[in-house]
C-alpha positions, 0 to 999 in steps of 0.5 A: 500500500502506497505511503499516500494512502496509508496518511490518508486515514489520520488526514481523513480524520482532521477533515471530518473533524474540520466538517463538524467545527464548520457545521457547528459554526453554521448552525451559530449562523443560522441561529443568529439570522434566522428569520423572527417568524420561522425562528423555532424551525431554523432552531430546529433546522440548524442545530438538528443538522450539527446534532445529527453529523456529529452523533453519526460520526461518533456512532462509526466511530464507535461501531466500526473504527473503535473496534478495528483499531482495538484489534489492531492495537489492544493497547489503545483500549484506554484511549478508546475508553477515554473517546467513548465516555467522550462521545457519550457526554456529548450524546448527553449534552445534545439530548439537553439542547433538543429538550431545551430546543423543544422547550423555548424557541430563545436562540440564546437558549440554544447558544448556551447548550452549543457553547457546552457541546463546543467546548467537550467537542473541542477538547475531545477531537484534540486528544483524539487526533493528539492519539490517534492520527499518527496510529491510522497513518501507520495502519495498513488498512481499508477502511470504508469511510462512511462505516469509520468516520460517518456520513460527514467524509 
């Protein structure tokens, strides 16, 4: 397997990464000029959208590349643990931005919820690629984008 290919996993990585900071930064966008009358669907629209890459990307990473890397490298599982009890308090987190999205249409409402799936995104994709691009650049493997990384490649 060619060197380009192999660098290609932990690059692919940052990218998807990169695909969910843009779509949280839409979704901020969309709250902030969104139109008075259809303010509780652009809520809805926008961080719906985010909510849902974000928890398909962590669900592939979960079900495919997770388990993959662990067979690869059974000396990851406490970095895998680390990144799955991430991805479950960010599971978390966007459970309480659709209830308060349900609940209010206040935009500053959503703001506040975003703000806390930022901030635990961020730091989790820091350590994440901090462990983990420099592994899947050494992997010899063939992964299906959409099965490791999730709908946002």
């Amino acid at each position: 397997m060619s060197t380009d290919r192999i660098t290609a996993w932990g690059r692919e990585l940052r990218e998807v990464h990169g695909k969910l900071r843009t779509a949280l930064a839409l979704a901020r966008a969309g709250l902030d000029g969104g139109d008075p009358d259809g303010a509780a669907t652009d809520l809805l629209l926008f961080c719906h959208g985010f909510c849902a890459a974000l928890s398909g990307h962590h669900r592939a990473e979960d079900g495919s590349l997770f388990p993959q890397l662990l067979e690869a490298r059974p000396d990851l599982a406490p970095v895998v643990a680390k990144l799955t009890q991430d991805h479950n308090m960010i599971e978390h987190l966007i459970g309480g931005l659709r209830k308060a999205l349900a609940d209010s249409s206040d935009p500053e409402v959503a703001h506040r919820h975003l703000d806390g799936i930022e901030a635990v995104m961020e730091t989790h994709f820091t350590y994440e690629e901090k462990q983990l691009v420099a592994v899947l650049d050494d992997m010899d493997a063939d992964f299906d984008r959409t099965e490791v990384f999730g709908p946002v490649h």
